[in-house]
C-alpha positions in Angstrom: 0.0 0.0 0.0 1.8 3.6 -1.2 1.7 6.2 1.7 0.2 9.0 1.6 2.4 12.3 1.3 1.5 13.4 5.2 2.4 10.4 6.8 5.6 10.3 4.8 5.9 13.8 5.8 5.8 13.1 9.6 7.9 10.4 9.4 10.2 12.7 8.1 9.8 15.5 10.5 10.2 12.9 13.4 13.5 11.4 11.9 14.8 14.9 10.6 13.7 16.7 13.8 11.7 16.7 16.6 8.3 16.0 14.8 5.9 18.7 13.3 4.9 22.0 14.7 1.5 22.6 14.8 2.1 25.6 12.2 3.3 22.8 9.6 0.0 20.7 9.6 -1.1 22.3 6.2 2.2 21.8 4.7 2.5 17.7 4.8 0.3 16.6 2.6 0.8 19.6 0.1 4.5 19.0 -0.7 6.8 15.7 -1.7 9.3 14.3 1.2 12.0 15.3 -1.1 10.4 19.1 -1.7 10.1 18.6 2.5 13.7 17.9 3.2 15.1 20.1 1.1 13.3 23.1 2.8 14.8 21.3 6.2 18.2 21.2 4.5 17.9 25.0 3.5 16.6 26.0 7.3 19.5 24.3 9.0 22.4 26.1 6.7 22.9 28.9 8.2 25.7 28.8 11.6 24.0 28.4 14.7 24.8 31.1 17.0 27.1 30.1 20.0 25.0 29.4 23.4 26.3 31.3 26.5 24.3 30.8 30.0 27.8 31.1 31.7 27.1 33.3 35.2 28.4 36.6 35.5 30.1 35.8 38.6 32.4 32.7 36.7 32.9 34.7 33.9 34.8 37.5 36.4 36.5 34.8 38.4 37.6 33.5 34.9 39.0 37.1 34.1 40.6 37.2 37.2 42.2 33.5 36.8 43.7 34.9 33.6 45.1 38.2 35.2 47.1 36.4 38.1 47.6 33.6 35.5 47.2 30.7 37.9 44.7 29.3 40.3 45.1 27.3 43.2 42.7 25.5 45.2 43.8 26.1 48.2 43.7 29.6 47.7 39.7 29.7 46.9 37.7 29.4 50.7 35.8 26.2 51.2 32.4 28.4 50.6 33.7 30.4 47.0 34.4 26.8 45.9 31.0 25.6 46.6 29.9 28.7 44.9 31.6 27.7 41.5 30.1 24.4 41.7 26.3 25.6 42.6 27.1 28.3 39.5 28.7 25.5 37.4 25.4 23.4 38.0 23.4 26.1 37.3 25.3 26.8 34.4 24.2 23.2 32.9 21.2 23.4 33.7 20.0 26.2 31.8 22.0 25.4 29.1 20.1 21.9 29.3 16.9 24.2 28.9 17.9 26.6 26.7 19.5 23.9 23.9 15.6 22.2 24.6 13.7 25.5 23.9 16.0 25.7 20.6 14.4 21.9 19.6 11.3 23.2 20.2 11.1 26.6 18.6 14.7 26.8 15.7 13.6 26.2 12.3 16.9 24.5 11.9 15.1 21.4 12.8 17.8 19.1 11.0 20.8 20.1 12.5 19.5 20.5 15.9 18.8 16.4 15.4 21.6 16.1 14.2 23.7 17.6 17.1 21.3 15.9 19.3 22.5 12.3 17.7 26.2 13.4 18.2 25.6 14.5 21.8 25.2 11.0 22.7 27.7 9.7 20.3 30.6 12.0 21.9 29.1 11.6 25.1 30.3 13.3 28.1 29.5 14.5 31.6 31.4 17.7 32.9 30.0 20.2 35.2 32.4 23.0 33.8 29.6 25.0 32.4 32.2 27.0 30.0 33.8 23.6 28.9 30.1 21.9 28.2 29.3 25.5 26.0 32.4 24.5 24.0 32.0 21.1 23.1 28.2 21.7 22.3 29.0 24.3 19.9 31.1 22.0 18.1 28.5 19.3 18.0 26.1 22.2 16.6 28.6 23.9 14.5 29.6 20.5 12.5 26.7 18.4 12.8 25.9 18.6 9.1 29.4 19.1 8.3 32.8 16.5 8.1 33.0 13.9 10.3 36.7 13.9 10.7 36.5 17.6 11.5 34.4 17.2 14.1 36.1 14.4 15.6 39.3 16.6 16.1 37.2 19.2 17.1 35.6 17.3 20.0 39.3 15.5 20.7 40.8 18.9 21.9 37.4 20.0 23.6 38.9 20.5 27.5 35.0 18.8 28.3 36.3 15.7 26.2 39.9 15.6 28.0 39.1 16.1 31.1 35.9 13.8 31.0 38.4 11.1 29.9 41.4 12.0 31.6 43.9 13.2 29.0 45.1 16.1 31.3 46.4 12.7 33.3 48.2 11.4 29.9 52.2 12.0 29.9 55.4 10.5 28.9 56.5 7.9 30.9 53.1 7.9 33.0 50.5 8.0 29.9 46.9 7.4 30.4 44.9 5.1 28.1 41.3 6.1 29.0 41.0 9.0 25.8 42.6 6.7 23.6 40.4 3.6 24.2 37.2 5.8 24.0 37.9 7.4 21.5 38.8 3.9 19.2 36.3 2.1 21.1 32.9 4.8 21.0 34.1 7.5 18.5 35.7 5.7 15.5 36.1 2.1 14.9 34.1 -0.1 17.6 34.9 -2.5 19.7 36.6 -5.3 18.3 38.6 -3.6 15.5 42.0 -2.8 17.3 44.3 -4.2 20.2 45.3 -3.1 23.5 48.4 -2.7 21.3 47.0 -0.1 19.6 45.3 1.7 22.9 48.7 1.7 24.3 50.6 3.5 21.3 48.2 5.7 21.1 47.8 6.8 24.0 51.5 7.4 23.7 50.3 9.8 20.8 48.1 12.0 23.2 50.0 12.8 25.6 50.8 16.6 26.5 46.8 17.2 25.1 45.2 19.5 27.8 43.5 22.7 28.1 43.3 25.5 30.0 40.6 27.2 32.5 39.7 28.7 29.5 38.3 25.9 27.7 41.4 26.2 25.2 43.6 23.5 23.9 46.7 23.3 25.0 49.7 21.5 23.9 52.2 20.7 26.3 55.1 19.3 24.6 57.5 19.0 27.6 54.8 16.0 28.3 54.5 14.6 25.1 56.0 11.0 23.7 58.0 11.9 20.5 59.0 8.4 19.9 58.3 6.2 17.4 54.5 4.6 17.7 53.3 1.8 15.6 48.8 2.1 15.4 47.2 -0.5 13.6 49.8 -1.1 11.5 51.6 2.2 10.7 54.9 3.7 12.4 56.2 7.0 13.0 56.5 9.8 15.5 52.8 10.5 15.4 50.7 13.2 17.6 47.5 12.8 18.5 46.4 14.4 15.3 48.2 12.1 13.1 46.3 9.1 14.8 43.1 10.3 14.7 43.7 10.6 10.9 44.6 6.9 11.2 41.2 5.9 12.4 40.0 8.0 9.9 41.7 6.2 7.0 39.8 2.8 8.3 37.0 1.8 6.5 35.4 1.1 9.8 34.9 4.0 10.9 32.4 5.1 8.0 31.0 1.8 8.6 30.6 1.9 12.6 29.5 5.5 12.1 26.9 4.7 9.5 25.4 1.9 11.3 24.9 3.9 14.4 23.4 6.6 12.2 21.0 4.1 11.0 19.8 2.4 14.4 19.1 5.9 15.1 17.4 7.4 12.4 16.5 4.4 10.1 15.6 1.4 12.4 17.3 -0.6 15.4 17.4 -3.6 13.1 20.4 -3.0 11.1 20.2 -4.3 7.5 23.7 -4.8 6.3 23.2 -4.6 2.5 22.1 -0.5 3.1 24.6 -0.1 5.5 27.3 -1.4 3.4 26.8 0.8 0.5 25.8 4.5 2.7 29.4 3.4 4.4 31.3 3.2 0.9 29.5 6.5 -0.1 30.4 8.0 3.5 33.9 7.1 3.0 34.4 7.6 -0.4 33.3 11.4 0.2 35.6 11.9 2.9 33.1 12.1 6.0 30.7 14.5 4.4 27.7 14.5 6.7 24.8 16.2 4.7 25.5 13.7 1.8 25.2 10.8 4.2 22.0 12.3 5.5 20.4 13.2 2.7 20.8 9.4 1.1 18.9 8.1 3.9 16.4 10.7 3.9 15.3 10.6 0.5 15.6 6.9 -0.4 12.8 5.4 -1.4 13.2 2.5 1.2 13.2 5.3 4.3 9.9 5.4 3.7 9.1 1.7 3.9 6.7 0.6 6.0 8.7 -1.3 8.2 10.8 2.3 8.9 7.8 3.9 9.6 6.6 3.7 13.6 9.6 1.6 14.1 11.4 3.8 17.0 10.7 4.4 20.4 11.0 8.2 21.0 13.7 9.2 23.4 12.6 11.3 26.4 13.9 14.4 25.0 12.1 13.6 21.3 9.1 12.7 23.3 9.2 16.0 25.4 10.1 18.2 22.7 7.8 16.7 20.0 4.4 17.5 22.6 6.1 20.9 22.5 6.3 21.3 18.9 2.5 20.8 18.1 1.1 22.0 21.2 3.1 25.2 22.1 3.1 25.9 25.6 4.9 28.1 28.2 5.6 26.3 32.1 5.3 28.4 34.9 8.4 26.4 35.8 10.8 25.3 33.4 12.3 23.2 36.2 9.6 20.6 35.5 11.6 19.5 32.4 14.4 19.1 33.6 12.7 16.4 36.6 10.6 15.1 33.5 14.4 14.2 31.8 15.7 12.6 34.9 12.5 10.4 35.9 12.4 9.0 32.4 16.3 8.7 32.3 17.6 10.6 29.7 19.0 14.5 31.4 20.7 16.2 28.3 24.4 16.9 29.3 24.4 13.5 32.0 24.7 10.6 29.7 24.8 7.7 32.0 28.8 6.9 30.7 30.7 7.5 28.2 28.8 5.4 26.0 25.7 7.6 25.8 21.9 6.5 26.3 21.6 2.9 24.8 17.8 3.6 23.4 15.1 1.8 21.6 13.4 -0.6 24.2 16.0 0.6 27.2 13.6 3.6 27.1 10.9 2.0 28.2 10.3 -0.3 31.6 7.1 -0.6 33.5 7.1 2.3 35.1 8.9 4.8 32.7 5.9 3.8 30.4 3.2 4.6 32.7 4.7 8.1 33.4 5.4 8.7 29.6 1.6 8.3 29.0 0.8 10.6 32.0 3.0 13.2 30.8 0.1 14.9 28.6 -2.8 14.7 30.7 -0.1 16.2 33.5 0.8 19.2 31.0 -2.8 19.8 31.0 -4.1 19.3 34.7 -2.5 21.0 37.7 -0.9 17.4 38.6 1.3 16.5 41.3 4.5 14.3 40.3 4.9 12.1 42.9 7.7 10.5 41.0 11.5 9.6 41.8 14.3 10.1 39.1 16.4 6.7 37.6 19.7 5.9 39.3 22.5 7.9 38.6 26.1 6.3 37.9 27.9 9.5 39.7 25.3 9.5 42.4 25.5 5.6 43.4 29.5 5.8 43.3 29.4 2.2 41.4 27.4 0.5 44.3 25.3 -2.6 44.0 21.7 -3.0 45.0 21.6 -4.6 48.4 24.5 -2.2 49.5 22.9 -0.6 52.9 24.6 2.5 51.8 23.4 2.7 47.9 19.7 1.8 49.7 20.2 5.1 52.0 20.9 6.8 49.2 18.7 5.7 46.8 16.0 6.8 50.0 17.1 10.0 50.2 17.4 10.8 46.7 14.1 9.4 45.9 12.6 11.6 48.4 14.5 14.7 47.7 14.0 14.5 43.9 10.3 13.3 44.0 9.6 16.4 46.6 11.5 18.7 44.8 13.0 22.0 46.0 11.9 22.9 49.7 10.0 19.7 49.8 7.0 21.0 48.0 5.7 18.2 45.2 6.5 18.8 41.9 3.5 20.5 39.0 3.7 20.9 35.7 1.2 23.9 35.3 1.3 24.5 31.4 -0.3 27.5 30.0 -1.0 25.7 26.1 -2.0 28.0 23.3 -4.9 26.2 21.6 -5.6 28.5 19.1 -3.3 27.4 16.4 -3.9 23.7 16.8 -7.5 24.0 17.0 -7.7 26.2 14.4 -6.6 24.1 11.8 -9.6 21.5 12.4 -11.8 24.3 11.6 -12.8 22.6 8.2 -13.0 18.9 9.3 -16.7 17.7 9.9 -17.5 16.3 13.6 -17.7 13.0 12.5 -14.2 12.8 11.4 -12.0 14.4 13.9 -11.2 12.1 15.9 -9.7 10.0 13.0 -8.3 13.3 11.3 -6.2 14.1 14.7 -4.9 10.1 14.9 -3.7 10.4 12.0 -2.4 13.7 12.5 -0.7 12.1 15.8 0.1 9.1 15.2 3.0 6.7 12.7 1.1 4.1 13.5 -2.5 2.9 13.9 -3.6 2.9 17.4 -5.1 -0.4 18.9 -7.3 2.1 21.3 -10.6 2.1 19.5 -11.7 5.8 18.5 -15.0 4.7 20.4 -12.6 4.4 23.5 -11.0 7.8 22.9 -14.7 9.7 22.2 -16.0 8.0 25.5 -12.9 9.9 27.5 -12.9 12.9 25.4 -15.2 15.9 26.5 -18.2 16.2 24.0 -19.7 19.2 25.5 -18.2 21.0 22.3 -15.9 21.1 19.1 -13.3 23.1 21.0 -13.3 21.1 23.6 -13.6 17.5 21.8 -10.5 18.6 20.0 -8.7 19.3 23.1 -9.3 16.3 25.0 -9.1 13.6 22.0 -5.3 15.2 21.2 -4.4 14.8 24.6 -6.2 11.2 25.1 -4.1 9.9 21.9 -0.8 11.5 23.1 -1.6 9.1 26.0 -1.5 6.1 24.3 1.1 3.5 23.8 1.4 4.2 20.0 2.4 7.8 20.7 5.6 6.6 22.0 6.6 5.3 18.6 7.7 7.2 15.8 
């Protein structure tokens, strides 16, 4: 059976973004998915602006840093230092919402996906709010662009060195941990090189650090000049010169390819596709768009066994609800609770391996709160809810440990009350208008179909009979409310 132009359309807008705004509803059955991507493609040229939420206060102590030239923790009081790290925190945390508002609201749709994919790809945790505003720009800044660019890029990030310990790595003493990762996550996959290879390499990297800044910095008194032989080539290489290595694998357009197509295609891989967008990937020297744009306007994207085949992540899921029912939160801080119950808080993967995805998003209870999550935008609900376990939080503990159980207690509490102890709302103030407007010329009798299908990529097993018998009939207006908010509820919803 040949799809219909709107359903195409949203499967587009769900795979190249963050699903459809409400002001695009007229748009997806009028044009092709090709004429639809290429506007995408067109909205997401232009350089994204740099994102600063850095605190006033950092940014002086930062100026002051770099007028004495040197900073010593012993010379900051116990209180100024737990000042940084509440501003630090803060810091991260608005960027978290600030980078969400732009999925919501940026007409660069594509590239904010895309930067989105390659913040869990380069995944990293690092409470330095100036060093996460760095390495987020240059996800954002190349995420339609080369590959290998971005991967050097990223590699002198000082979130990236220090998250992995390369300020650690020096001659005589090096430290593997950056050059493991970044084989191992960022480049060739597991299974591809030898500890070998980890160890000369890590050879390579050493003297890579950066300053308070945020700055590379080389510092060659602490590099290994020697001779360094990585998977299969010798000389007196710099970190540079191996990541060029990788980048000369035929690997690493395949391992990047494949995790490109788990994520936008389908979790099943199939080999044959993946196989010929790697030789095309590596045959056109990283070049992202092209890669991008032969999956997105392939006939067999569109497939029906493509189409519904994803859960949405918590952040897709969030954001998407956002995008066709525009809203503004009394307080913003809802979201970020939202991201931690269902287990995905944008700038804390859960390693260094990122968010595993597809069904790891979804357990019993994650479920149950992703289908409240609509009804709780629109009601003055009370989250009585407790946030997943955190890797930095539990220390590496084990269930059963009477000191992970205290924690877990406490945290439970304290993150389920929220701040002061008072219970968490979502208190929403949604602007209909726009959404309700565009039913305007459906008859009665086929709304509730006309908004399922509007909804959802695949076809709900709730009967419309059970949505009508929830939904408010008391009027058009309100029946349009209600039925968009009982089919955001459903199971089907959480697909795309």
């Amino acid at each position: 059976m040949s799809l219909s132009n709107q359903l195409k359309n949203q499967h587009l807008m769900w795979r190249a973004g963050f699903g459809p705004a409400v002001e695009q509803l007229p748009d997806l059955s009028k044009f092709t998915p090709k004429q639809f991507y290429k506007a995408l493609v067109k909205a997401s040229d232009k350089k994204p602006e740099f994102i600063d939420v850095a605190d006033d206060y950092l940014k002086g102590l930062l100026m002051g840093i770099e007028e004495t030239g040197r900073l010593q923790k012993k010379e900051m009081a116990v209180e100024d230092r737990k000042k940084v790290q509440q501003k630090n925190r803060e810091g991260v945390r608005n960027l978290n919402l600030f980078w969400m508002h732009n999925m919501v609201n940026s007409a660069s749709q594509l590239r904010e996906k895309m930067a989105f994919f390659w913040h869990g790809h380069f995944a990293c945790r690092n409470i330095n709010i100036f060093y996460q505003q760095g390495l987020l720009d240059v996800l954002r800044r190349n995420a339609l662009g080369n590959f290998g660019t971005m991967l050097k890029e990223v590699s002198q990030t000082a979130a990236m060195l220090n998250f992995l310990n390369n300020q650690q790595n020096r001659k005589d003493h090096p430290n593997e941990n950056f050059a493991r990762e970044v084989m191992e996550l960022f480049t060739l996959g597991r299974g591809h090189y030898t500890e070998q290879d980890i160890k000369e390499a890590a050879r390579a990297f050493t003297g890579w650090s950066a300053n308070m800044k945020g700055e590379f910095v080389f510092r060659r008194f602490q590099h290994d000049f020697g001779s360094k032989t990585v998977l299969g080539r010798t000389g007196n290489f710099d970190g540079g010169e191996v990541l060029d290595i990788l980048l000369q694998e035929k690997q690493t357009a395949r391992y990047i390819t494949q995790k490109i197509y788990r994520f936008f295609v389908n979790e099943k891989p199939d080999t044959e596709k993946i196989n010929w967008l790697a030789d095309r990937f590596f045959n056109n020297n990283y070049e992202i768009a092209p890669l991008m744009e032969d999956i997105f306007t392939s006939d067999w994207f569109y497939e029906d066994k493509n189409i519904g085949a994803l859960i949405k992540s918590p952040v897709e899921l969030m954001v998407g609800i956002q995008r066709m029912l525009p809203m503004k939160l009394e307080s913003e801080d809802s979201l970020i609770l939202l991201q931690r119950v269902l287990g995905q808080q944008l700038f804390y993967p859960p390693n260094v391996a990122g968010w595993p995805g597809g069904r790891n998003w979804i357990d019993s209870s994650s479920l149950m709160m992703r289908m409240r999550i609509p009804l709780l935008i629109n009601d003055t609900d009370q989250m009585n809810v407790s946030p997943k376990d955190d890797d930095d939080a539990m220390m590496g503990r084990k269930d059963g440990d009477p000191a992970m159980e205290m924690t877990k207690k406490q945290g439970s509490k304290q993150n389920a009350m929220g701040n002061g102890g008072k219970r968490q709302q979502i208190n929403a103030d949604v602007d209909w208008k726009p959404y309700v407007k565009y039913y305007e010329s459906v008859p009665r009798e086929n709304l509730g179909e006309t908004i399922s299908t509007n909804l959802l990529q695949v076809k709900s097993r709730v009967s419309m009979e059970v949505i009508k018998q929830h939904a408010d009939q008391t009027g058009r207006e309100n029946f349009i409310r209600t039925a968009t908010l009982q089919i955001m509820s459903t199971p089907e919803y959480q697909l795309c």
